[in-house]
Wavefront OBJ file of the C-alpha trace (Angstrom):
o trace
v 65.557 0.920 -8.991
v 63.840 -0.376 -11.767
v 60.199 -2.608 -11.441
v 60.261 -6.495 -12.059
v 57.454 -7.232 -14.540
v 55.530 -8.392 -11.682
v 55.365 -5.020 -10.144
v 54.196 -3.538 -13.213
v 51.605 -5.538 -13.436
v 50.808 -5.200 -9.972
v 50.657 -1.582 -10.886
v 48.686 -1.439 -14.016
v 45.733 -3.549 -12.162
v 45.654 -1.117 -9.449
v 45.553 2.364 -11.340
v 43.280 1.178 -13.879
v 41.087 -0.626 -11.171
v 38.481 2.511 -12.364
v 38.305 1.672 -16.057
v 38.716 -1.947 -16.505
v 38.437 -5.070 -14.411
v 41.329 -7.141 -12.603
v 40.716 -9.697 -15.568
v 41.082 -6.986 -18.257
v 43.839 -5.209 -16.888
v 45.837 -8.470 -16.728
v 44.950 -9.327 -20.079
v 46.237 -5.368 -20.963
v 49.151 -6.160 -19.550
v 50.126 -9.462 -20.933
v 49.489 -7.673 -24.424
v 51.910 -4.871 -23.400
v 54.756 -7.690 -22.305
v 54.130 -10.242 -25.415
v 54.480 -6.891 -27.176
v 57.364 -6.248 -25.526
v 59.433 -9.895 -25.023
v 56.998 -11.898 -27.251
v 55.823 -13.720 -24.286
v 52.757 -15.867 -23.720
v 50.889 -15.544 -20.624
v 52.807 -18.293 -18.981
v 56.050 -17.090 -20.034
v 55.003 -13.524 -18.442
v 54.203 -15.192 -15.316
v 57.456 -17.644 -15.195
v 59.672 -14.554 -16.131
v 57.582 -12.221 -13.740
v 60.680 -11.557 -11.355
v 62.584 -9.687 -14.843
v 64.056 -6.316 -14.064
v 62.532 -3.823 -16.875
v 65.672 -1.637 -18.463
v 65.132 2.121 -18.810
v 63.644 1.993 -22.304
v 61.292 -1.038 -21.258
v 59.945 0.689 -18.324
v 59.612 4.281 -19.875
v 57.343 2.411 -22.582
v 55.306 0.516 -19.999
v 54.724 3.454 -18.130
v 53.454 5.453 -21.506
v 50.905 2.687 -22.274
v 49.839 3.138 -19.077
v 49.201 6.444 -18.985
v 47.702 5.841 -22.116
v 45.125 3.163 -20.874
v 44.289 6.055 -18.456
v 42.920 7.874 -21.053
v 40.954 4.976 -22.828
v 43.117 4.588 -25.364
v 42.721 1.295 -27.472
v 45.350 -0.897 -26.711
v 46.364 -1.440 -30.541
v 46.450 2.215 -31.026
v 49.137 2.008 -28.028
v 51.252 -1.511 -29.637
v 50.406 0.158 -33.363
v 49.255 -3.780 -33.841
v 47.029 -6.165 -33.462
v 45.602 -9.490 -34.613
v 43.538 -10.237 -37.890
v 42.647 -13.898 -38.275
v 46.017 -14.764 -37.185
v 47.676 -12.010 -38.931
v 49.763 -9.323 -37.781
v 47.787 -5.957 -38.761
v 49.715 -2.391 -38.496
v 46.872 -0.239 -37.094
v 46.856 3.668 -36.368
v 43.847 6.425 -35.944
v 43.295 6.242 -39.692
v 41.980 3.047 -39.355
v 39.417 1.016 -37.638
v 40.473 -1.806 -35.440
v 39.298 -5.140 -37.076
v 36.772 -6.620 -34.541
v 36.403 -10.448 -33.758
v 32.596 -10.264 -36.141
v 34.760 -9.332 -38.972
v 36.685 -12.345 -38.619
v 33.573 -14.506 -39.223
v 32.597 -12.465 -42.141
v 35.609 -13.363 -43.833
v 35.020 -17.368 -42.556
v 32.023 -17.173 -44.012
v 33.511 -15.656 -47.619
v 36.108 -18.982 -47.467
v 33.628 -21.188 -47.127
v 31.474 -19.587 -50.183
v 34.205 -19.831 -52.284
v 35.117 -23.221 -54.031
v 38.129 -24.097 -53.004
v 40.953 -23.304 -55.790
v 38.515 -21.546 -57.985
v 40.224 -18.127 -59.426
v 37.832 -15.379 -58.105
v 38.271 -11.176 -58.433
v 37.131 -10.147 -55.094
v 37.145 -6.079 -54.433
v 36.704 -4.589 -50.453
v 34.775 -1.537 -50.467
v 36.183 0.476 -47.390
v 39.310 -1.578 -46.787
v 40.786 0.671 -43.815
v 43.717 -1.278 -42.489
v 43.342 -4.043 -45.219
v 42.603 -6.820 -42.435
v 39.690 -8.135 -45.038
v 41.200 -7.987 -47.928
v 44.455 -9.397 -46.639
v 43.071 -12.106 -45.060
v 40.892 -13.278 -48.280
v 44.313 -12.293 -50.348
v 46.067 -14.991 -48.163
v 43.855 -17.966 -47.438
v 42.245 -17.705 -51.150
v 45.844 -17.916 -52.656
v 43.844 -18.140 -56.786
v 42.013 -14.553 -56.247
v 42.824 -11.583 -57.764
v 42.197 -9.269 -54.839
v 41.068 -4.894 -55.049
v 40.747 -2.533 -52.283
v 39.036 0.692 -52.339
v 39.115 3.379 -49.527
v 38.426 7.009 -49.544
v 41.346 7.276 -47.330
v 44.866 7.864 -48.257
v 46.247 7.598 -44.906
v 43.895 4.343 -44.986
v 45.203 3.380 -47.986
v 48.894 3.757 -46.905
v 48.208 1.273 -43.868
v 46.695 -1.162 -45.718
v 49.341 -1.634 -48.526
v 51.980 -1.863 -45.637
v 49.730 -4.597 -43.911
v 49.721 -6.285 -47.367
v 53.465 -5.961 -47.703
v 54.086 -7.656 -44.217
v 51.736 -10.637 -44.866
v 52.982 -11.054 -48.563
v 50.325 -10.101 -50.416
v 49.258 -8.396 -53.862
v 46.508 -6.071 -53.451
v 45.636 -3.292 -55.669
v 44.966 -0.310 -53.375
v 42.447 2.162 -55.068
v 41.080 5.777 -53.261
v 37.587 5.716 -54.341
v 34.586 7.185 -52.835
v 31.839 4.515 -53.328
v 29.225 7.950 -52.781
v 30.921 8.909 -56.607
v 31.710 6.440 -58.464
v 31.561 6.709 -62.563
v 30.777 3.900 -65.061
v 34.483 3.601 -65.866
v 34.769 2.237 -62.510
v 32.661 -1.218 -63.077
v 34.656 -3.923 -63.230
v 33.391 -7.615 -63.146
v 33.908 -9.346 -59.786
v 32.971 -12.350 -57.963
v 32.754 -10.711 -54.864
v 32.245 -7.855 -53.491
v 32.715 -7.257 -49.629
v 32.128 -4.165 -47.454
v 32.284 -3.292 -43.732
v 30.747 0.073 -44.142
v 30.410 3.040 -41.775
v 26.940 1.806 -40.517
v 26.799 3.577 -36.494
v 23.693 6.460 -36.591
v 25.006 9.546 -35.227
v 22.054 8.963 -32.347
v 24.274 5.958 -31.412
v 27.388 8.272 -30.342
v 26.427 8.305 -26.498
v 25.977 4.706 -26.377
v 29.341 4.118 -27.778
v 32.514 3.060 -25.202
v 34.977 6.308 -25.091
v 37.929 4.021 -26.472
v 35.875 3.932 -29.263
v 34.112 7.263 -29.552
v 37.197 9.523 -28.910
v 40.335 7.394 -31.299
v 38.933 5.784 -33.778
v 38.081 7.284 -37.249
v 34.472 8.767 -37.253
v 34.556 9.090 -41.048
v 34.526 5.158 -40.819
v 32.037 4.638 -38.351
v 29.367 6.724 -38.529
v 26.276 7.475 -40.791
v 23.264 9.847 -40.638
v 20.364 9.620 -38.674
v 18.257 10.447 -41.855
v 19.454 8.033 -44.246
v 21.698 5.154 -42.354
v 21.263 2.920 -44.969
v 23.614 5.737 -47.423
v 26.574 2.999 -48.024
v 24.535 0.043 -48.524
v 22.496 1.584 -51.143
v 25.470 2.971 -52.717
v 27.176 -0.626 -52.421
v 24.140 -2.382 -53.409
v 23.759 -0.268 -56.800
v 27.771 -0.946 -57.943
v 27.311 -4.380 -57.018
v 24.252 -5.486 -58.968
v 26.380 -3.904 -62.169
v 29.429 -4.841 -61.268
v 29.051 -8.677 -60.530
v 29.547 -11.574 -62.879
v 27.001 -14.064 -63.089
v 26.883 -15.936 -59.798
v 28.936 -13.643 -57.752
v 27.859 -12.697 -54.296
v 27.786 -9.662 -52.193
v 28.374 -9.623 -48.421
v 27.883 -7.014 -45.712
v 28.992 -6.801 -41.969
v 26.107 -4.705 -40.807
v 24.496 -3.255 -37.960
v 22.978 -5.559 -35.545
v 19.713 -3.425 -35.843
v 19.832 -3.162 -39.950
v 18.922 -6.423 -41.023
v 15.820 -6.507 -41.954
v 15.632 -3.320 -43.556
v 19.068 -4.375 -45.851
v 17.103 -7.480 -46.651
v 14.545 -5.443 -47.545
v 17.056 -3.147 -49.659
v 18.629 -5.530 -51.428
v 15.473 -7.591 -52.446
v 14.259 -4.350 -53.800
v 17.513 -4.471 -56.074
v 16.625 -7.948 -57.177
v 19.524 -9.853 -55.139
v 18.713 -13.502 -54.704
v 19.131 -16.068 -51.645
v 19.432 -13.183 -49.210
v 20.967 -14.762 -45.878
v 21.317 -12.732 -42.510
v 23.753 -14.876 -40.141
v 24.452 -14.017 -36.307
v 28.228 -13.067 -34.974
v 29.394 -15.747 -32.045
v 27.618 -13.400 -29.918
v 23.989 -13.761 -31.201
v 23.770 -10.656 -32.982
v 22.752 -10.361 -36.639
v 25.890 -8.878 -38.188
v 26.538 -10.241 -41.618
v 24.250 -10.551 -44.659
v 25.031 -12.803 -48.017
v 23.204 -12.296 -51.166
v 23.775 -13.472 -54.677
v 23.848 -11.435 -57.902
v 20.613 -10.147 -58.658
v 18.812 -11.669 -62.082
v 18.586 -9.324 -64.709
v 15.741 -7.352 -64.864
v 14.195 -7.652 -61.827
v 15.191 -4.247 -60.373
v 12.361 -2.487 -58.306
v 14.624 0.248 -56.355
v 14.062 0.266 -52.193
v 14.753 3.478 -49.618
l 1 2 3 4 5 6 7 8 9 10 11 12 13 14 15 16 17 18 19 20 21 22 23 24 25 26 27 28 29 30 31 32 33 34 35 36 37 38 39 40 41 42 43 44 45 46 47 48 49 50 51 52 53 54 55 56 57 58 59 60 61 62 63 64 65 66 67 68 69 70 71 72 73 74 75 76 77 78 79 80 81 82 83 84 85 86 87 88 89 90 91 92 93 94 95 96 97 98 99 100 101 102 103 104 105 106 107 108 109 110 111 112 113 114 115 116 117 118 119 120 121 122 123 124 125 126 127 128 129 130 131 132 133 134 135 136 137 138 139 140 141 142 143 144 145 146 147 148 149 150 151 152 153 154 155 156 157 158 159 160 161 162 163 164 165 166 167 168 169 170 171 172 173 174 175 176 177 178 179 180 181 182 183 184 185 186 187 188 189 190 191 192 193 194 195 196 197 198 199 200 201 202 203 204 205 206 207 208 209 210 211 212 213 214 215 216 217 218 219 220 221 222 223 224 225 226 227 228 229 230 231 232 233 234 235 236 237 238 239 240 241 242 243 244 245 246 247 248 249 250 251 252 253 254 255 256 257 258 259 260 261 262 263 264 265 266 267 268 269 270 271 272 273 274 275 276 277 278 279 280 281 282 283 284 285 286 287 288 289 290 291 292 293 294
C-alpha cells in the first residue's frame, strides 16, 4: 500500500531528525510536494490524506535518501527560486543565496528608472543575476561571462525560461585581452571569495555538491578576483558607471581598501538582512588617480 502525503512527511521528519530540525524537515518536505503537486503549505496540509502513485512515491523516497546524504534540496528539485524567478540549477552551478537577492535590489535602485544601461555579470553561474537585472531593468542591454561551459549552458536555459536576451560569453576574468573592454554601466560580480582555510567551517551540503571552482580562493592571495575585476572595471566603465561586489563578510575593509587604491569613488559597504557586510558599491574611478593596492 502506498503512503498518504501525511505519512511521508511523518517519515521524512523522523529519519532526518539527525541532520535537520522538525521545522526544517517540514519545510524540506513542503518543497518536495509544491515540487511535486504545486502546492502551498496549506494545500499540503488540506490534501495531506492523498495516496502517492508509484512514480510519486519512488521520487519522494529518492529525495529522501538524498537529504540523507546532505544533498541541497535544489540540487534534488533541479530548481529553485531567484527573486521570484524560477532558476534551473545543477552541480555546475552555485545556488543563488537570499544576500544575492539584495545585491541585485540594491543595483535596481541605482539605476534610473527607464534609463538604457549595458550591464555585464562577471561569473554568472546559473544566470540568477543577470536574469533578474535582464527582467526588472527591461531598457538594459545585459552580458554574462563565466569560465564555465556547463555554467554557461544553465544560464542561457534560465534566460530562455524567464524570456530574456543575454549574451552568454566563456571568459576567464584571470586572462582577459584588451579586445575584451567594452564600455558598460555596470559591472557586477559574485566572485569565488571562500579561503581554502574556510573549508572546515563550511556546512557539508555545501562543501561536498556545490562547485569549488566557484567558491573558493587561496589562502595567499583571496583578494585574486577582485583585483582582477577591479582592473577590467576601471577600463571598462563609462563615465559614471558603477561597480558592485557581493563579498565576503570578512573582506570589506580590505576591498575598500583595494578599490580606493584603484581610484574608485563613493565606495559604500552595505550589510545583508542578516547584519553581515556582504555587498560593496563604488563608482567609476576618475582618471588618473590610479595608485595600485595588494
Amino acid at each position: 500500500m502506498q503512503p498518504t502525503v501525511k505519512e511521508f512527511v511523518q517519515k521524512i521528519r523522523k529519519e532526518l531528525s539527525d541532520v535537520y530540525s522538525p521545522h526544517e524537515a517540514f519545510q524540506l518536505a513542503w518543497l518536495i510536494f509544491e515540487h511535486l503537486f504545486g502546492w502551498s503549505k496549506t494545500e499540503m496540509m488540506l490534501n495531506d490524506h492523498t495516496k502517492l502513485n508509484d512514480s510519486e512515491h519512488l521520487f519522494v523516497q529518492k529525495a529522501l535518501e538524498r537529504l540523507k546524504n546532505h544533498e541541497p534540496i535544489q540540487y534534488i528539485l533541479g530548481e529553485t527560486e531567484f527573486f521570484g524567478l524560477p532558476i534551473k540549477v545543477n552541480s555546475s552551478v552555485l545556488v543563488p543565496r537570499p544576500e544575492t537577492e539584495e545585491l541585485v535590489e540594491w543595483i535596481i535602485q541605482s539605476v534610473p528608472p527607464g534609463k538604457p544601461v549595458d550591464v555585464l555579470d562577471i561569473g554568472t553561474g546559473s544566470g540568477c543575476i543577470a536574469i533578474a537585472l535582464a527582467k526588472m531593468l527591461p531598457t538594459a542591454g545585459v552580458r554574462a561571462w563565466d569560465i564555465s561551459q556547463e555554467a554557461l549552458n544553465t544560464a542561457a536555459e534560465n534566460a530562455h525560461i524567464n524570456e530574456v536576451d543575454i549574451c552568454f560569453e566563456q571568459k576567464d576574468v584571470l586572462n582577459l585581452s584588451s579586445s575584451d573592454v567594452k564600455p558598460f554601466d555596470v559591472i557586477v560580480s559574485n566572485p569565488p571569495y571562500v579561503r581554502e582555510a574556510e573549508k572546515e567551517l563550511m556546512p557539508s551540503n555545501v562543501l561536498n555538491y556545490e562547485p569549488h571552482v566557484a567558491l573558493f580562493v587561496s589562502d595567499s592571495d583571496p583578494l585574486l578576483f577582485f583585483r582582477a575585476i577591479a582592473e577590467y572595471a576601471e577600463a571598462a566603465l563609462k563615465e559614471n558607471g558603477k561597480l558592485f561586489f557581493e563579498i565576503n563578510r570578512d573582506f570589506g575593509e580590505p576591498v575598500k581598501k583595494l578599490l580606493a587604491g584603484y581610484g574608485f569613488k563613493n565606495i559604500e559597504l552595505r550589510e545583508d538582512l542578516s547584519g553581515n557586510c556582504r555587498m560593496v558599491k563604488a563608482d567609476k574611478p576618475v582618471r588618473g588617480n590610479h595608485e595600485g593596492s595588494d
